[in-house]
C-alpha positions, 0 to 999 in steps of 0.5 A: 388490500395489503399485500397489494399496498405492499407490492405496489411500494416495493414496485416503487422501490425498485424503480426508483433504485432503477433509474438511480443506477440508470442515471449514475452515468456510464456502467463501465465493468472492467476485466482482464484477458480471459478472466471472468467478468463480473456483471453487478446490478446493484439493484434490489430484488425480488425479481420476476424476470431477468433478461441479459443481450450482449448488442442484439444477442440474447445471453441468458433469460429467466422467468419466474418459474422457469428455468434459466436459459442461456444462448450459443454466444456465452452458453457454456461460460455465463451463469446467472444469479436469478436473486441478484439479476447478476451475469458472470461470463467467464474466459472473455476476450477483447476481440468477443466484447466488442460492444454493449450488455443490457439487462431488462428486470422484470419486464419494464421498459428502462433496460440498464447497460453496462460496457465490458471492458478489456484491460491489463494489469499495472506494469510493475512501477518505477521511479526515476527522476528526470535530473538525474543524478544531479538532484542535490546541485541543481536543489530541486527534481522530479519524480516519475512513477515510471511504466507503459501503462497505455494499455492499463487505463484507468491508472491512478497513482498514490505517492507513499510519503503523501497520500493525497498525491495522486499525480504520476510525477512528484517535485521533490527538494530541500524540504523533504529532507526529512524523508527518507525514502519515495514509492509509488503505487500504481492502480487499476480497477483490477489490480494494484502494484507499488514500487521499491523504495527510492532514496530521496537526494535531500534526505539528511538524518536528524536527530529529535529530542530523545536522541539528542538526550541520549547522546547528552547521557552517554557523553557523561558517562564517557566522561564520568568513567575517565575521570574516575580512571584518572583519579584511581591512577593518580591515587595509587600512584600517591600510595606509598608501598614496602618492599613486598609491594603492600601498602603502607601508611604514610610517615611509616618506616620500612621494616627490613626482615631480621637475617637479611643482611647477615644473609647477604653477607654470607 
């Protein structure tokens, strides 16, 4: 009586789970030429069957049991996770995935679909500016995340200095002074690039506090090492000195060495 009760509510669970992913809207699964795309369920096991058609063709069929078979079109590219209701299909092209996946699980009547798609990667993004190079005149550009991204869609953008723009094109003036460089990032569902960095027109250096301080400190030094120079000089200067260059009190006599001058005589 238990084990049905048990069997009964995860039945229910896995219904419900089910009609959720069912219900979630349209199952997009996006890849590239010739890679390997990844069918993911997102719904919980176990499972007593799992049965993959790609329009009206059979891909792969399992049941409890059994062995997993697979049919001609994906045959020897398909692999199927039996615990996970999950469909690889490796080397895919655009030409072959022309419509629909659908898998029934565990034989109920909601089959769950799923649309592969074919897509390219990111181009590699740049940034330009619409104005130019007359930004600081005119005070004000636009900013373009800049590539042929037609064939890449879904493409979304991130610009670095603000990560809650998301459009492809940013307005930039004098309030951005204050940063230093502009990227942006260019995102599919299968890859991510960013650009180099562009410098921003309007960017001005500032110094904050503890610049400012240093500064302040090292102006005294400079200012502290002169004066210092300056009163060693006038205090040498000041000091009288013998005829041997040594210094000598003040109101001394010079004493001339006995024999000097019978020494000049001579």
């Amino acid at each position: 009586m238990m084990d049905q009760k048990v069997r009964i509510f995860v039945h229910f669970v896995f219904l419900c789970s089910l009609l959720c992913f069912c219900w979630a809207g349209d199952n997009i699964v996006y890849t590239s030429e010739g890679g390997t795309l990844r069918l993911q369920l997102g719904v919980p096991g176990p499972f007593t069957s799992v049965v993959w058609r790609f329009n009206t063709d059979l891909v792969a069929e399992w049941d409890l049991g059994s062995k997993i078979i697979y049919y001609k079109k994906f045959q020897d590219r398909a692999t199927l996770n039996k615990n996970t209701g999950e469909l690889h299909v490796a080397n895919v092209t655009a030409q072959e995935l022309e419509g629909k996946f659908t898998v029934d699980l565990n034989n109920t009547a909601d089959a769950v679909t799923i649309t592969a798609k074919i897509v390219d990667s990111v181009p590699d993004p740049v940034i330009y500016s619409s104005q130019g190079g007359r930004c600081a005149s005119l005070g004000r550009c636009t900013l373009h995340c800049g590539g042929d991204s037609s064939k890449a869609e879904p493409v979304t953008f991130q610009w670095k200095h603000n990560q809650k723009e998301t459009s492809r094109s940013i307005v930039i003036d004098i309030n951005t002074q204050n940063v230093k460089t502009f990227s942006c990032t260019m995102r599919n569902p299968i890859s991510v690039k960013e650009s180099q960095p562009f410098k921003n027109p309007f960017h001005q250096n500032t110094i904050g506090p503890g610049g400012i301080a240093g500064l302040v400190l090292l102006s005294l030094g400079i200012v502290g090492g002169l004066l210092g120079l300056l009163f060693w000089c006038w205090k040498k200067k000041r000091t009288p000195v013998n005829v041997n260059g040594e210094p000598r009190p003040h109101g001394g006599s010079e004493t001339v060495p006995l024999g000097s001058n019978s020494a000049d005589t001579a």
